[in-house]
C-alpha positions, 0 to 999 in steps of 0.5 A: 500500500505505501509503495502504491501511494508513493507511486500515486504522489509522483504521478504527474497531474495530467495522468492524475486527472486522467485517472480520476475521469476514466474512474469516473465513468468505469466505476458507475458502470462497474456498479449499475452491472454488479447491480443489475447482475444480483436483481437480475440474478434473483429475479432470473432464478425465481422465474426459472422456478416458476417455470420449472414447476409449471413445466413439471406439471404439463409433463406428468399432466402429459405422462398421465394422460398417456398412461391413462390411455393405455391403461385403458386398452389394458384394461378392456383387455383385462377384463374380457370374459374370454381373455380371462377364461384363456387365462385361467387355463392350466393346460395347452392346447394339443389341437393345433387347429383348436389353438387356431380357433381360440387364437382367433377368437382372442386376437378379434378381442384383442382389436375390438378395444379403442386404438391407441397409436403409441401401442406398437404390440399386445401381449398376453402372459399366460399360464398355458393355453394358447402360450408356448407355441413356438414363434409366437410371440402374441401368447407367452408363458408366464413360466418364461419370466417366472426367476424376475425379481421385479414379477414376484414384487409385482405378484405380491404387490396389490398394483394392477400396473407396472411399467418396466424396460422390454429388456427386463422381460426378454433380454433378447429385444432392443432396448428401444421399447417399454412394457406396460403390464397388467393383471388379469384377474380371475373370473371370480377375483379382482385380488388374484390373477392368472395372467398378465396383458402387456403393452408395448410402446416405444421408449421415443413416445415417451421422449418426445413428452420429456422433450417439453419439460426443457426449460433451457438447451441443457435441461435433461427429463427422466422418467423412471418406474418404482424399481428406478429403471430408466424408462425414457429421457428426453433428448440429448440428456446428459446424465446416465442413471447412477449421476441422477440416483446420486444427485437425487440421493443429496436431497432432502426426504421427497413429500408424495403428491407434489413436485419437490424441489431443491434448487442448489444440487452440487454435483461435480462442481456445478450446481443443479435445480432438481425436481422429482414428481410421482406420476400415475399414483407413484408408478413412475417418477419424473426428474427434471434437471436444470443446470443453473448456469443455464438459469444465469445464460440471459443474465451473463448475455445481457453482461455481456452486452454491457460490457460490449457497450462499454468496451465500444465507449472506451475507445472514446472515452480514453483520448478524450480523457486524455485531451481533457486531462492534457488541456487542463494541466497544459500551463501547469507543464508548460511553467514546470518546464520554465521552473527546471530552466531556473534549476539550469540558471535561466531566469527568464519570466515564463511567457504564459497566458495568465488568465484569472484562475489559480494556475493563472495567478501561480504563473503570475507569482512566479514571474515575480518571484524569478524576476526579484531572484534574478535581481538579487543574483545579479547583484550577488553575482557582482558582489562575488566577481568583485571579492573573485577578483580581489582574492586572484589578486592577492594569490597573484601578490602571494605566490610563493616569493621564496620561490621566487627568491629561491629561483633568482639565487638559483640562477645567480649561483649557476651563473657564477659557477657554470657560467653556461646556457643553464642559466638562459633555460632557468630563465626561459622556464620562469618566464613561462612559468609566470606568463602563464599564470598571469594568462593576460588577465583572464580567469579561465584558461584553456586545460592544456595551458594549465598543464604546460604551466605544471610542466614549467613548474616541474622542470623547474623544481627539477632544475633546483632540486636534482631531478627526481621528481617524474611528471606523468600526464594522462589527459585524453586530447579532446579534454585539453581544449575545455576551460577550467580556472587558472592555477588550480594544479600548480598549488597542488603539485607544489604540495606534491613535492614539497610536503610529499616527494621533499619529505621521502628519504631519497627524495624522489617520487612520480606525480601523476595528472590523469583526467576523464569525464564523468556524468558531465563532469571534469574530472581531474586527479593529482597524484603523488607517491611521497609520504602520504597524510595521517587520520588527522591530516586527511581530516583537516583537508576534508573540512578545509582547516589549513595545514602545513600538508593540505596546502594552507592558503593557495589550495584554501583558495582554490576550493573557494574560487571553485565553489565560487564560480560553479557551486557546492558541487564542485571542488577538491577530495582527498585521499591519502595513506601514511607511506603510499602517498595522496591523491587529490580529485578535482571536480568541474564542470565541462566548459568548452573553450 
């Protein structure tokens, strides 16, 4: 979260503005669909409810009236005298033309009952009689299903009907039909029966009726008798029997006579509305199963559609946002530009429409504000050219006169001993040497003068003191050419030599000047193999306090005029240790010459 903030308070205004309006239309959007999504939600799941109990009795309306239908026809079956006379016998026929003449009897009142055109064929089960005739499969005997589980239940049972899969009765046929049994009772009983008639429908008769009950694409009906075999489902149902008998199995105790519901069946990650309804007097039971992610289809199409708006809007609204942003916040760049040129010295007035609003009167502010800054550095700036100029000169005054001394008496001895050229080159050397440290006046000098006045200085000192001291330059060409402040190295190689090389017991040693670029700098080291300075020493250096070893007044000076002409950011470091020797870094900004 912080990282957050600081990320947001470095933001710059126009993309802040540009933020706050793009929140500005996202966020009512987000809201209105999260709201539409949970009214919609509810409203789409209390209507699909409506729905499916509306569609759970039209089909079991729809069941019943085709059970009640074929019931019927068994029924007129059942109960006919000469059905149930055939029924009751207990011996077949050994006349084969009798077994034809009865065989036509019964089969004329087997088609003298109502039509019914989901009946594809009539049995009879029966004892004996006319069943058992090889190839016939209009009689059948009851002895053929007598080892079925589900027919002692049935004989046990005081049911007169029982729907049950064809396959169930002969393992023989396609599992494409369904069977519909009835008792036929005996002539003088409606409790005991000798024989059973059966109808036989196809199972798409039913799926068609199954078909109506599908709320959405993928609702799957099942219908299925008491023993829970499948009797149909409807077309494209998803589900085999065990997934229903276990999502059934997760509902709550089922109430007889009404269609029961539970409306959030978990099975295999998704979640279901299950319906179950007893149907014809709870020989069958209906199972209608809705996914709810098809309840919730016209809500996510609507979203989408939303979104689809919004993603059009966007386009828009984002380089509109942005202009907007842009043009409220355009003088506020414009005088943060002005503001860093005053950072780089340019203390010009920002040349901006004012106008009366606040960013109008932060313009007006500011230009007052540069203009009295550059007033005042004006002023300081002469104030400071004129204390520059009286300290130059006083170096000037103060340059070293024992070197001066020293060098004249050089040149006396060496005149009066030797009487040879030496003494033209000493000479030569000093008037160099102090040619260019006057440098006509001027303040700044070109690098490469500044190195050709440490080489006089060096040839000079070598003269005096034997030779041993060793120049070494490492200044890149395209350095030589920048300008840099006048006598900035000499005081530090006289240093060198005197408080470092001098002070070594053979009185040799090798100053070094290398120079490089950096970052927009200048950047120049100086040096020395002598003795090097203690902790104390090197303190007083860092802090500026004078010593014997830091240099005392001509380095002190140079740090002052540095700072003076180009800032706090520049000056001289030092580094040293004790027996290694010191080095000091100058640093300055690139001014071509």
């Amino acid at each position: 979260m912080k990282r957050i903030k600081r990320l947001w308070s470095d933001l710059g205004i126009r993309y802040k503005l540009f933020a706050a309006v793009l929140a500005a239309v996202s966020l009512p959007f987000a809201a209105l669909l999260y709201i539409h999504l949970s009214i919609s939600a509810s409203e789409s799941k209390e209507q699909a409810n409506l729905s499916a109990h509306k569609a759970m009795e039209e089909t079991k309306s729809y069941l019943e009236y085709k059970a009640e239908s074929i019931h019927e026809v068994l029924n007129f079956i059942s109960f006919n005298e000469r059905v149930q006379h055939e029924a009751a016998k207990t011996e077949s026929y050994s006349d084969p033309n009798e077994w034809l003449l009865n065989a036509s009897v019964i089969d004329k009142a087997l088609h003298q009952f109502p039509h019914n055109q989901d009946i594809q064929l009539i049995q009879l089960y029966l004892q004996a009689g006319l069943a058992g005739e090889p190839g016939n499969r209009d009689y059948l005997k009851m002895d053929k299903i007598a080892d079925r589980v589900w027919l002692r239940h049935f004989k046990n049972s005081r049911e007169y009907f029982y729907w049950l899969p064809s396959t169930a009765l002969d393992r023989s046929v396609s599992d494409d039909t369904i069977t519909i049994l009835r008792k036929i009772p005996e002539e003088h009983s409606l409790i005991q029966f000798s024989g059973m008639a059966g109808a036989q429908i196809s199972v798409s008769s039913l799926q068609s009726v199954l078909s109506h009950a599908k709320l959405t694409p993928n609702t799957s009906a099942f219908l299925f008798n008491k023993r829970d075999d499948l009797l149909s489902a409807s077309a494209g149902a998803s589900f085999e029997p065990g997934d229903v008998e276990r999502m059934l199995s997760g509902m709550s105790e089922m109430k007889e006579g009404i269609a029961n519901w539970d409306k959030h069946v978990a099975y295999k990650g998704r979640s279901y509305m299950v319906g179950v309804s007893y149907v014809q007097n709870q020989s069958m039971k209906l199972v209608i199963i809705v996914p709810e992610s098809d309840i919730l289809s016209t809500i996510y199409q609507t979203r989408n559609q939303l979104i689809s708006i919004f993603l059009l809007i966007i386009p828009f609204v984002l380089p509109l946002s942005f202009i907007v942003a842009g043009s409220s916040t355009k003088r506020l760049r414009q005088l943060s530009r002005h503001m860093r040129k005053v950072k780089d010295g340019d203390f010009g007035p920002a040349q901006l429409p004012a106008g009366r609003d606040e960013v109008g009167q932060l313009i007006q502010t500011y230009n007052a504000m540069v203009m009295n800054i550059g007033k005042l550095l004006d002023e300081t700036y002469q104030l400071g050219r004129e204390v520059k100029n009286k300290e130059l000169k006083a170096l000037q005054a103060q340059i070293n006169p024992h070197f001066l001394y020293n060098t004249l008496d050089l040149i006396n001895i060496m005149a009066i001993e030797n009487n040879e050229q030496d003494i033209s080159t000493v000479v030569e050397e000093l008037a160099i040497f102090y040619k260019l440290s006057l440098s006509n006046g001027r303040e700044k000098i070109t690098l490469a003068s500044e190195l050709k006045h440490v080489e006089a200085y060096v040839r000079i000192q070598n003269m005096r003191f034997g030779g041993g001291i060793t120049l070494e330059l490492e200044v890149p060409e395209e350095l030589k050419e920048l300008e840099v402040p006048k006598i900035i190295l000499q005081p530090l190689v006289e240093n060198s030599i005197l408080h470092g090389i001098r002070e070594k017991e053979e009185e040799e040693g090798v100053i070094s000047i290398r120079a490089e670029s950096s970052e927009g700098k200048l950047l120049l080291y100086v040096r020395d193999d002598g003795v090097g300075m203690d902790g104390k020493q090197l303190a007083g250096a860092v802090t500026g306090k004078s010593s014997k070893r830091t240099g005392g007044f001509g380095v002190r000076n140079i740090q002052e005029r540095i700072v003076l002409l180009f800032g706090h950011e520049y000056g001289l470091s030092y580094e040293s240790t004790p027996g290694i020797g010191t080095q000091v870094t100058i640093r300055l900004p690139q001014i071509k010459g």
